[in-house]
Every structure is written in C-alpha cells, then in structure tokens.
N, C-alpha and C positions, 0 to 999 in steps of 0.2 A: 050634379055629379062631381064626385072628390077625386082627385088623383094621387096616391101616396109610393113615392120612392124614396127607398130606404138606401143608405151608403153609409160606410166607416167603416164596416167589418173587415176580420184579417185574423190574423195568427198572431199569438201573444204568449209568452210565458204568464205560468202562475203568480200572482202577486202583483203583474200589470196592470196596467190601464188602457179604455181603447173607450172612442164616443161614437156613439150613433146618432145619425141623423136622419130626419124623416122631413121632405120638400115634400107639402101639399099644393095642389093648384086646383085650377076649378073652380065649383060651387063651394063657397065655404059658412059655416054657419058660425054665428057669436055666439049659441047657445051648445055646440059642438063640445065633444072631450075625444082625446089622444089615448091611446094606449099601447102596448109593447106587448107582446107577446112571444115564445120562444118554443119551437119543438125542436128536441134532441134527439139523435138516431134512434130507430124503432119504439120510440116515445108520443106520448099525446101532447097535442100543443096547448102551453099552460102561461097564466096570467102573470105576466112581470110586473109593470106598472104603469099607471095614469093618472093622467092629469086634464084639467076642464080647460081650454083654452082661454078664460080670460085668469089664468094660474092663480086662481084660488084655495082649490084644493089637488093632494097629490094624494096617491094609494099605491100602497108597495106591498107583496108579497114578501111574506116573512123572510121568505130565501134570499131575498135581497137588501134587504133594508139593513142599512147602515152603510151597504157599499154600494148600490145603485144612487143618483140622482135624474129625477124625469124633471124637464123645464123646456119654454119656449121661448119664442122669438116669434112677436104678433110682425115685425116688420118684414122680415123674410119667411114668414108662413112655415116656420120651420120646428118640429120638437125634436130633443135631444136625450137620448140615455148615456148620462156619463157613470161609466162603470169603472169600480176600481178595486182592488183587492180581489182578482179574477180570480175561480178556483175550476179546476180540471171541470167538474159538474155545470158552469156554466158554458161549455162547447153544445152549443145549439145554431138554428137556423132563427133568428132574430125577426118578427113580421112586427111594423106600424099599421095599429088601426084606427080607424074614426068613426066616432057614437054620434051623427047628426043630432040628438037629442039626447046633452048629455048633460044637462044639470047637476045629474049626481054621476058617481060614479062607480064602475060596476065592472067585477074580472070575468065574467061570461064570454067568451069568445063568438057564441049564436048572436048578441046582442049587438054586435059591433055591424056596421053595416059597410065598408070598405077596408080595403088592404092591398098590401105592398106587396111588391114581390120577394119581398126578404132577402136578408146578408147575412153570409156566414161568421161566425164568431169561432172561432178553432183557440181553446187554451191549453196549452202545451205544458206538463209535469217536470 
C-alpha cells in the first residue's frame, strides 16, 4: 500500500512560479512511476506529467512542456512538479499518482493505482 500527499499549492500571479511536492510512504516499488494530474473547475481531470522512479524517463503534456519540470528525490521519496511561466488556464486542483507497474509510462488516469488528496493551484491574471 502507497501513500501519496501532495503540498506546495497557493495562489500565484501569472508568470510565476510555485513547486509541488508529492511524499510517498509505505509500500514502494523500484519498478513504480509518478505522475501529476490536474482537474479545473467543472473540468475532467487530465494528464500533466510523469516520471519512472528510477528518473529515466519523463512525459509531459503538450500544455505543459517547456514550462513544467517532473523529477525526484529517491532519498526522501519525494516527486516534484516545478512549474514556471504559470498562465490563468493552469488554476486547477493538482493530484500525485503512482503506477506500481510502471516501466513505461502512460497519461491514463484508470491506470494509475493510487492518489493524493490533491492542492490547489489558483493563478491570478
């Protein structure tokens, strides 16, 4: 069993930057992958980015790349979304998830077999 709690969120103007942080504990597997996921008000929740825990490889959604980074920290069990060049469109509810079997990696949301409670991200115009 995984545990995944999410913190960093807050209210930020446009243009800002804010990081997220995702402390896993529990069962943890070396074959496992991280991933971010985001729903916005009266919105479906949709695939940010992942990464395979031993950070080999990372996968970003179009919408993000260039201005998201996803990375970890094997010593504090800890993944990271450092966001930067925020724009109004990214104000959503922020969820870390974890794919026990995650060799490759994949933005399906059914796929993922745990999650956080999620942090809000509020970007200000």
């Amino acid at each position: 069993q995984v545990q995944l709690v999410e913190s960093g969120g807050g209210l930020v103007q446009a243009g800002g930057s804010l990081r997220l942080s995702c402390a896993a504990s529990g069962r943890t597997f070396g074959s496992m992958s991280m991933g971010w996921f985001r729903q916005a008000p009266g919105k479906e929740r949709v695939f940010v980015a992942a990464i395979t825990w031993n950070g080999v490889s990372t996968y970003y959604a179009d919408s993000v790349k260039g201005r998201f980074t996803i990375s970890r920290d094997t010593a504090k069990t800890t993944v990271y979304l450092q966001m930067n060049s925020l724009k109004p469109g990214d104000t959503a509810v922020y969820y870390c998830a974890a794919r026990a079997l995650g060799s490759y990696l994949i933005a399906t949301a059914r796929e993922y077999d745990y999650w956080g409670q999620g942090t809000q991200v509020t970007v200000s115009s």
